[in-house]
GUSEMAR-387725 format. One line per field, with one value per residue (C-alpha): residue in one letter; residue number from 1; x negated, y negated, z negated. Coordinates in steps of 0.25 Angstrom, whole numbers. Last residue first. Layout:
BEGIN
resn = a:...
resi = NUM:...
x = X:...
y = Y:...
z = Z:...
//
This chain:
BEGIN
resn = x:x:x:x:x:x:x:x:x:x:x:x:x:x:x:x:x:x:x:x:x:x:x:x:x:x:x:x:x:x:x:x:x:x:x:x:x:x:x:x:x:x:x:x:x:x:x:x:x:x:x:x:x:x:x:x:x:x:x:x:x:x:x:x:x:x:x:x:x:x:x:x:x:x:x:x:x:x:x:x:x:x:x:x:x:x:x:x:x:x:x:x:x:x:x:x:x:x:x:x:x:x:x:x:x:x:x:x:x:x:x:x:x:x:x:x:x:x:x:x:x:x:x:x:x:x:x:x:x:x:x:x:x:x:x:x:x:x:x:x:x:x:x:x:x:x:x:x:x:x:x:x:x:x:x:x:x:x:x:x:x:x:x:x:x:x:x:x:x:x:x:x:x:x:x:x:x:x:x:x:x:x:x:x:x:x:x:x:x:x:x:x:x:x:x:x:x:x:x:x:x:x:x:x:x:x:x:x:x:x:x:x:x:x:x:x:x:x:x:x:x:x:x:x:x:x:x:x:x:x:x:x:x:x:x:x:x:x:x:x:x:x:x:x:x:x:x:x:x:x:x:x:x:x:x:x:x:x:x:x:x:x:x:x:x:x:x:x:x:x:x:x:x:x:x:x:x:x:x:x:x:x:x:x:x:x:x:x:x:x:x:x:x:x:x:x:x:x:x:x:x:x:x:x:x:x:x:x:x:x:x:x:x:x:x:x:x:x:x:x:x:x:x:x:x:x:x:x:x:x:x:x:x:x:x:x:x:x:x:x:x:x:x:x:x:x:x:x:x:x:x:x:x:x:x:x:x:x:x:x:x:x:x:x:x:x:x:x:x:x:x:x:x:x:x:x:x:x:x:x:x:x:x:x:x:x:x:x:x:x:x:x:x:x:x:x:x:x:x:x:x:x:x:x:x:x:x:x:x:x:x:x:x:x:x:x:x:x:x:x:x:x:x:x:x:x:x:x:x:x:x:x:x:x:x:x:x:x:x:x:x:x:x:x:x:x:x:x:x:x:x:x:x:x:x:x:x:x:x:x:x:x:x:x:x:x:x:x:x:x:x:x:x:x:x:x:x:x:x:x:x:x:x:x:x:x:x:x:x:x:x:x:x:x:x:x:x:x:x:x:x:x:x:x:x:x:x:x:x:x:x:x:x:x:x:x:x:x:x:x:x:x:x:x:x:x:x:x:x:x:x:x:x:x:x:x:x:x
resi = 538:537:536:535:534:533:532:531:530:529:528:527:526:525:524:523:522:521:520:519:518:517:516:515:514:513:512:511:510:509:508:507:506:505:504:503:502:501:500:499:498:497:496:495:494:493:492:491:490:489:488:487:486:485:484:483:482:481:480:479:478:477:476:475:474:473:472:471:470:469:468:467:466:465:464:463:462:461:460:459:458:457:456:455:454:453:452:451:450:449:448:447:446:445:444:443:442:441:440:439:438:437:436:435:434:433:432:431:430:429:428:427:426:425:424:423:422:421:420:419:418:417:416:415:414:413:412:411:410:409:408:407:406:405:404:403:402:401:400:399:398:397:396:395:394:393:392:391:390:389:388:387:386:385:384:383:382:381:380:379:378:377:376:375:374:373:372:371:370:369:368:367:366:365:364:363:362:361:360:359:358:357:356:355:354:353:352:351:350:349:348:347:346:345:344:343:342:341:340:339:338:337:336:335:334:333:332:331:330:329:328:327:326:325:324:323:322:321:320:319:318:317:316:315:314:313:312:311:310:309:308:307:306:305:304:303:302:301:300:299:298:297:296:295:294:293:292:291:290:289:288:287:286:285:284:283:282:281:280:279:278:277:276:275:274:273:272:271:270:269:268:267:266:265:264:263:262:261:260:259:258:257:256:255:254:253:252:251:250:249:248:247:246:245:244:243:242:241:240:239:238:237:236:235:234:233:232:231:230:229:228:227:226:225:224:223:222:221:220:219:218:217:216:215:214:213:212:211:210:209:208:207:206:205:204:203:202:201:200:199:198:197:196:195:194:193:192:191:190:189:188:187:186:185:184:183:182:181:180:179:178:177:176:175:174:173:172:171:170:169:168:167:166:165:164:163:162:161:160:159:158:157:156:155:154:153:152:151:150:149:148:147:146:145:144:143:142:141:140:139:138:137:136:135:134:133:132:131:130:129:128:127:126:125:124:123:122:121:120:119:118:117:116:115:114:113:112:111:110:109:108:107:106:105:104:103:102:101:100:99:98:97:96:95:94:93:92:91:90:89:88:87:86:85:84:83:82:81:80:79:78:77:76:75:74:73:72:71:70:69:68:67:66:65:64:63:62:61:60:59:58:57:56:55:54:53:52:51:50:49:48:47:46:45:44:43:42:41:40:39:38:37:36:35:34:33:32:31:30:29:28:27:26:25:24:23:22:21:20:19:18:17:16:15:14:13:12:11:10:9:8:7:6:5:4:3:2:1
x = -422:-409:-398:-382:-382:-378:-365:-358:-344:-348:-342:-342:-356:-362:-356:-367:-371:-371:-378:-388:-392:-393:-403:-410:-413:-417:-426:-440:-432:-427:-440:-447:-460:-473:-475:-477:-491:-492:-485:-479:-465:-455:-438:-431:-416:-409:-394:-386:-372:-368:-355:-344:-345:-356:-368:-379:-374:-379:-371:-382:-386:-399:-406:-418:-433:-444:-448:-433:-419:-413:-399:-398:-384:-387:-387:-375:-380:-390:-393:-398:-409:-417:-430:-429:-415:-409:-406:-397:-395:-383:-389:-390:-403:-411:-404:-411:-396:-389:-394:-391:-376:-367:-369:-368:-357:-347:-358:-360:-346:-345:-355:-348:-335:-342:-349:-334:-327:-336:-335:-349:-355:-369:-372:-387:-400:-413:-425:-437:-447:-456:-469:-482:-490:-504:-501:-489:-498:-508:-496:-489:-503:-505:-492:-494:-507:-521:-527:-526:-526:-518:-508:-506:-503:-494:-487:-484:-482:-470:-465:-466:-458:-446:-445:-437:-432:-437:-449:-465:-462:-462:-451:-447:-434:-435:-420:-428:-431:-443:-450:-465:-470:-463:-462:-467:-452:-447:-450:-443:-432:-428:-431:-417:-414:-418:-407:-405:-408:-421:-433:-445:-461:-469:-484:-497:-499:-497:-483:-479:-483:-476:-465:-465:-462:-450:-440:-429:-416:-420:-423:-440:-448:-463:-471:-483:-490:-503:-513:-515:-498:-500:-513:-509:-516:-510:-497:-501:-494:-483:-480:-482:-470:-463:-466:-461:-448:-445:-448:-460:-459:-469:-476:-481:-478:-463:-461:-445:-440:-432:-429:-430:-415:-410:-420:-436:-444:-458:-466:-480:-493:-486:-479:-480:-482:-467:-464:-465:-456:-446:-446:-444:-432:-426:-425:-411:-409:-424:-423:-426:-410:-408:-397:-395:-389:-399:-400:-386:-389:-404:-415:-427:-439:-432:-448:-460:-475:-469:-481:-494:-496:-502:-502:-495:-486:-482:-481:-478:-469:-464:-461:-452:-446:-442:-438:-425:-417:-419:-423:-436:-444:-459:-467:-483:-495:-509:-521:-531:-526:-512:-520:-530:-517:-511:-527:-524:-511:-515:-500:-494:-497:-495:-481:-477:-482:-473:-459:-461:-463:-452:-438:-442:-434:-422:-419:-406:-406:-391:-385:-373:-382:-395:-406:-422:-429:-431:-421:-413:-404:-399:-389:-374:-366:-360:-347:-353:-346:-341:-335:-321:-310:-320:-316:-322:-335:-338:-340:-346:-357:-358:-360:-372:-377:-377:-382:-397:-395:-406:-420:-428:-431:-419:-408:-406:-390:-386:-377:-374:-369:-366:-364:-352:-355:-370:-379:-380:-387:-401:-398:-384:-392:-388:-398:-394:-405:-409:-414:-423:-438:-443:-453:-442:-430:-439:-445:-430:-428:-440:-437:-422:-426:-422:-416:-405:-411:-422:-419:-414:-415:-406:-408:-400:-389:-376:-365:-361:-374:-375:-362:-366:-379:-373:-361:-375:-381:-367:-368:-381:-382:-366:-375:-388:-400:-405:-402:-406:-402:-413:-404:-412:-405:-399:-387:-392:-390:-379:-377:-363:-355:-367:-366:-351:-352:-361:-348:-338:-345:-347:-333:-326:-321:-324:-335:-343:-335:-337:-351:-349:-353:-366:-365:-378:-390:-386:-371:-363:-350:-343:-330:-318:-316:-314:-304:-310:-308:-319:-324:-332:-344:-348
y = 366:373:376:380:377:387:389:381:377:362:352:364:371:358:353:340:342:357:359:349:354:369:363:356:368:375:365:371:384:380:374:385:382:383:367:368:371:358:351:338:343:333:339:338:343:338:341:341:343:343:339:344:345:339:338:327:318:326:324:319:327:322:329:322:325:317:313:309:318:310:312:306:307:305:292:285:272:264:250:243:231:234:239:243:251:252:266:272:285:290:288:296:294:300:314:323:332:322:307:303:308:301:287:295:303:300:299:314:317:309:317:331:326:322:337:342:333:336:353:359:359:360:362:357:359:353:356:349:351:339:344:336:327:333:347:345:342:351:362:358:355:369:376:370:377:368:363:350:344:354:354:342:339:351:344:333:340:346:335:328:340:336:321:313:301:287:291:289:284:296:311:318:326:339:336:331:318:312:301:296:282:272:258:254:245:255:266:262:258:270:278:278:283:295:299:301:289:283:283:275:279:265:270:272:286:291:285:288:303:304:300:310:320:313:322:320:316:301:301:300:288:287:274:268:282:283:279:294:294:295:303:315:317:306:311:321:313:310:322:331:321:322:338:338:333:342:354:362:376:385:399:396:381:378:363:361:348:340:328:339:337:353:355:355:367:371:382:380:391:402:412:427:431:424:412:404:414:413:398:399:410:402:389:387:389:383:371:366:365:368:378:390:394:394:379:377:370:375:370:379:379:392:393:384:392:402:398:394:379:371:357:351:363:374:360:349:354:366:357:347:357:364:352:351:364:377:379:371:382:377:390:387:395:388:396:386:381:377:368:362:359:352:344:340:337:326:320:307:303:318:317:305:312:324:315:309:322:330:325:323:313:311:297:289:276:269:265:273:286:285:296:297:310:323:333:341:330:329:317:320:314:299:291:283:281:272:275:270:267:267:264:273:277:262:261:275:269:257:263:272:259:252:264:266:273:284:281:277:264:262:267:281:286:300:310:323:340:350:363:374:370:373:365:367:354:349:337:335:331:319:308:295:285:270:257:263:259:271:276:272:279:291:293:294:304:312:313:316:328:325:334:331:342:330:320:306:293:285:270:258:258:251:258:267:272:277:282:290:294:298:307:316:316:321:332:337:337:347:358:354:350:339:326:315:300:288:278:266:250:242:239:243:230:233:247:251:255:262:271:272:276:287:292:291:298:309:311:307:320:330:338:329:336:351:347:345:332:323:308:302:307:302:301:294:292:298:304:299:299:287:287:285:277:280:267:273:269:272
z = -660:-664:-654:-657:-671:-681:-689:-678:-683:-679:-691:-701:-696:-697:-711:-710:-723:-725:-709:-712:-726:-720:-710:-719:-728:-715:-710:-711:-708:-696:-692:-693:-704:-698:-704:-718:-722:-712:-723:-717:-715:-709:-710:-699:-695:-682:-683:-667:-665:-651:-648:-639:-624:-617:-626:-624:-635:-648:-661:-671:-685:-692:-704:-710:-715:-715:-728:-730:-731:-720:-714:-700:-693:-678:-668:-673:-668:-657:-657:-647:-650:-636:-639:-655:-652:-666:-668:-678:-684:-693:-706:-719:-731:-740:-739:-752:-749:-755:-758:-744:-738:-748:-739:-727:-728:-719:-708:-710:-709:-698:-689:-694:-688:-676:-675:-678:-668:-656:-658:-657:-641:-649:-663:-661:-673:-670:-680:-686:-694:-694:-695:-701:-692:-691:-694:-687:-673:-678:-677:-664:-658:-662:-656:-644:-641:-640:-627:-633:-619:-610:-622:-623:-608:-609:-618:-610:-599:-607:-611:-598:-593:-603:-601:-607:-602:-599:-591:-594:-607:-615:-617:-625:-625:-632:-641:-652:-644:-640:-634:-630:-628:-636:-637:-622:-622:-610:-620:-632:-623:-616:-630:-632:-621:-623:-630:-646:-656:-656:-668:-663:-667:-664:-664:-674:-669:-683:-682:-669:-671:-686:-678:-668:-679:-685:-678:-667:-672:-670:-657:-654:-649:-650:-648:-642:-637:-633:-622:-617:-616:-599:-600:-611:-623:-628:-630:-640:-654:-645:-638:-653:-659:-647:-647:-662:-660:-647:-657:-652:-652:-657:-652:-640:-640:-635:-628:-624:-615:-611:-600:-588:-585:-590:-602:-601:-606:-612:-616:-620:-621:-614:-625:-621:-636:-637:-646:-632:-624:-634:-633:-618:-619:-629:-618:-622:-636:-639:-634:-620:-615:-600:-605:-597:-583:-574:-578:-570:-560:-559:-560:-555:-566:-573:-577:-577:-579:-568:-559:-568:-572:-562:-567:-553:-550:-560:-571:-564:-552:-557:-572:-561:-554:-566:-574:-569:-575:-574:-587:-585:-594:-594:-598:-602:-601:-601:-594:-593:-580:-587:-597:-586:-578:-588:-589:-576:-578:-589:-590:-589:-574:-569:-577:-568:-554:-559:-561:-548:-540:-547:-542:-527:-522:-515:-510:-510:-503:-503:-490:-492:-495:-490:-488:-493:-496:-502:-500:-508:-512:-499:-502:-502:-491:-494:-497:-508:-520:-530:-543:-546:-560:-571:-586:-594:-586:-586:-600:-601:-592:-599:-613:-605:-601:-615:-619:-614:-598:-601:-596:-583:-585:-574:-582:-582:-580:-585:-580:-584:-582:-591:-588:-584:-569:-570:-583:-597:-604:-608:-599:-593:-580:-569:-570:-563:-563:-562:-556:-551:-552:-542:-555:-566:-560:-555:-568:-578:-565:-569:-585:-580:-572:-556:-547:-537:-528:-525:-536:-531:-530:-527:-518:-518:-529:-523:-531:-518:-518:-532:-530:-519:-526:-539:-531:-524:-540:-546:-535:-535:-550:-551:-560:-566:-557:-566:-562:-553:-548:-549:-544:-535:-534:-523:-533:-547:-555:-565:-573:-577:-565:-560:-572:-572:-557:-560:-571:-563:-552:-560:-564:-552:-550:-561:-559:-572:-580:-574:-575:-590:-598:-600:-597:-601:-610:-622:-619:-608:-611:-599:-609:-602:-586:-579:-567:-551:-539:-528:-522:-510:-502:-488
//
């Protein structure tokens, strides 16, 4: 049987980029969870008799929130859940199931690129039914309802097995378990020359693929130990774990350091690659160079044909607006529709499900193309491997020839994180303040706090990052990050384009530094944060 269960709203369940992200010990609170899944179902019309697409990441309290999904599901009506054996589905392979079983659509359960265990975070997101992040005016209604709830509905029902594959019932309502993998990797093996993968791994190609514990393990075992063959040992910490084995499931260079060392090392493989805590980021190392995420868009897009699925071309490239120009100069010598978005992939919902673009990126090492509606950190690295197995050269030369060709837009990534909320506002405003004094100073041509008028469906989107333009390719951005759970995260994204291919084995840091220090003196960084330094730098 079904339950009414009456409840009190909590404050604060505003969904942010990537849905409701905040402590496990706040989501432990009674009614917390369920709250929030019946604010979802309390917003969307049209589902009764329908399938749910419920899976997470295998962080700390997953089982649990996923067994009360399912009786709430039921007790709303929905017809059929399915679900991730062990609860486990990567957000990219989720983002497949909803679209390949037409369901109506999903509940992911991941805090992303953030700490898991008991002390971590934890999230929940809702997929629409192409597959993507709930657009705004149903993460609006969700926070609406949040606010003002009184019950949720429950169904009176014994956990699920979610360790065994197969079909049950819970009040009438079908759930099956599924295997998380299987559909994912039939996809890839329809985009990707994995013949010619395993040609590359044949001839004696070296790679390291760090899942860091989270879900892309049994997903890059599957593909890339099992199907193309790589050698045993090729992926490593592939297991997830609730609490990541205790690190930070965040590609970047803090948090996978051992990787990039190893890549800079004499004992470097030919790629190194990771994914982040969902499986929807990812990190590409040469021996003896990192890619910038911005730059592997840029590099995806202009190689893209080498691989089956893209072999027809692209029709457009979507990036967010703090991630660099690069991939621009790709649209635009291929002739094709280039589109500027703000942060959050779903804004590139739209673009896709109109056929306007094929590939996205963003800065953070989220890319991602049309054959889901989220990024996707493995098809990353396939694609690349796909690249690699065909130009049979290193990654640090098609990094260079690709330079060579397009000129380098030196880019970097600066993140105060968990700085004091009132200080990284107070540094917000003070820019918007000066505005109108800001260009003419510094060679600033112009100020703005970016905008974005959706082309697809007429929405319009504001107060997306401070932009402060110097011309000829060069800017400084500063935007408060939404994925955090306590404090603010500050993040200032630097850029300048160099065109000279003299000029292009420069570090990044030091390509920047005068930019750097001009950021820092007009935003008064260290006054507004205290930090000196920033906490990460990509």
């Amino acid at each position: 049987m079904s339950k009414v269960v009456p409840t009190t709203a909590f404050e604060g369940q505003k969904p942010g980029t990537s849905g409701l992200r905040k402590k496990v010990t706040v989501f432990q609170q009674p009614n917390y969870a369920e709250n929030f899944i019946q604010s979802i179902f309390d917003s969307l019309e049209g589902f009764a008799g329908q399938t749910l697409v419920i899976g997470g990441d295998g962080r700390f309290y997953n089982s649990q929130v996923i067994q009360t999904a399912i009786r709430i599901a039921a007790a709303n009506g929905f017809g059929r859940v399915l679900v991730g054996r062990g609860g486990l589905l990567s957000t990219p392979a989720a983002s497949n199931v909803i679209r390949q079983y037409k369901a109506f659509g999903g509940i992911i359960l991941s805090a992303s690129h953030n700490p898991g265990g008991p002390d971590g975070d934890f999230g929940i997101k809702y997929n629409i039914s192409n597959g993507g992040p709930a657009p705004e005016k149903i993460t609006n209604a969700i926070f609406e309802h949040s606010k003002k709830i009184t019950q949720y509905r429950i169904a009176e029902a014994a956990d699920i097995d979610l360790n065994t594959l197969g079909k049950s019932t819970v009040e009438g309502m079908a759930v099956e378990v599924i295997d998380p993998v299987a559909d994912y990797a039939k996809l890839m093996q329809r985009l990707f020359d994995f013949d010619a993968i395993r040609a590359l791994f044949q001839s004696g190609f070296r790679m390291r693929f760090d899942a860091m514990h989270a879900i892309t393990g049994p997903y890059a075992h599957e593909i890339l130990e099992g199907i193309l063959g790589a050698p045993a040992g090729t992926v490593v910490n592939g297991t997830p774990l609730p609490d990541f084995g205790g690190h930070h499931p965040d590609p970047n260079l803090v948090h996978a350091k051992e990787l990039y060392d190893l890549m800079m090392s004499p004992q470097a493989p030919d790629l190194g690659a990771a994914s982040d805590g969902d499986g929807d980021r990812n990190l590409i190392i040469g021996r003896n160079i990192f890619v910038n995420p911005s730059d592997s868009l840029a590099l995806l897009a202009a190689n893209a044909h080498l691989a089956p699925g893209y072999a027809k071309g692209l029709v457009g490239i979507a990036r967010s607006m703090p991630t660099s120009a690069a991939a621009d100069r790709v649209a635009q010598r291929l002739g094709i529709g280039c589109y500027e978005t703000p942060t959050g992939w779903k804004f590139f919902g739209n673009l896709l499900d109109a056929d306007k673009a094929t590939i996205c990126g963003e800065e953070s090492a989220g890319t991602g193309s049309n054959h889901v509606r989220e990024k996707d950190g493995l098809w990353a690295v396939l694609l690349w491997l796909n690249i690699l197995a065909v130009r049979r050269e290193s990654v640090e030369t098609i990094v260079k020839a690709h330079w060579a060709s397009y000129g380098r837009n030196y880019y970097s990534r600066h993140d105060y994180e968990e700085v004091d909320a009132d200080g990284a506002n107070l540094l917000m405003k003070g820019l918007r303040d000066r505005f109108a004094t800001l260009p003419g100073s510094h060679g600033i041509v112009a100020v703005d706090d970016f905008a974005y008028d959706d082309p697809i469906d007429g929405s319009r989107t504001e107060g997306q990052g401070i932009r402060l333009m110097f011309g000829e390719g060069t800017r400084i951005v500063f935007r408060l990050s939404g994925t955090g759970t306590s404090g603010a995260t500050l993040r200032v994204y630097i850029e300048r384009y160099e065109a000279d291919p003299a000029k292009h084995d420069l570090d990044p840091q030091v390509a920047l530094a005068d930019l750097i220090a001009l950021a820092d003196s007009i935003a008064g960084i260290k006054q507004h944060t205290g930090r000196v330094t920033p906490d990460v730098i990509t």
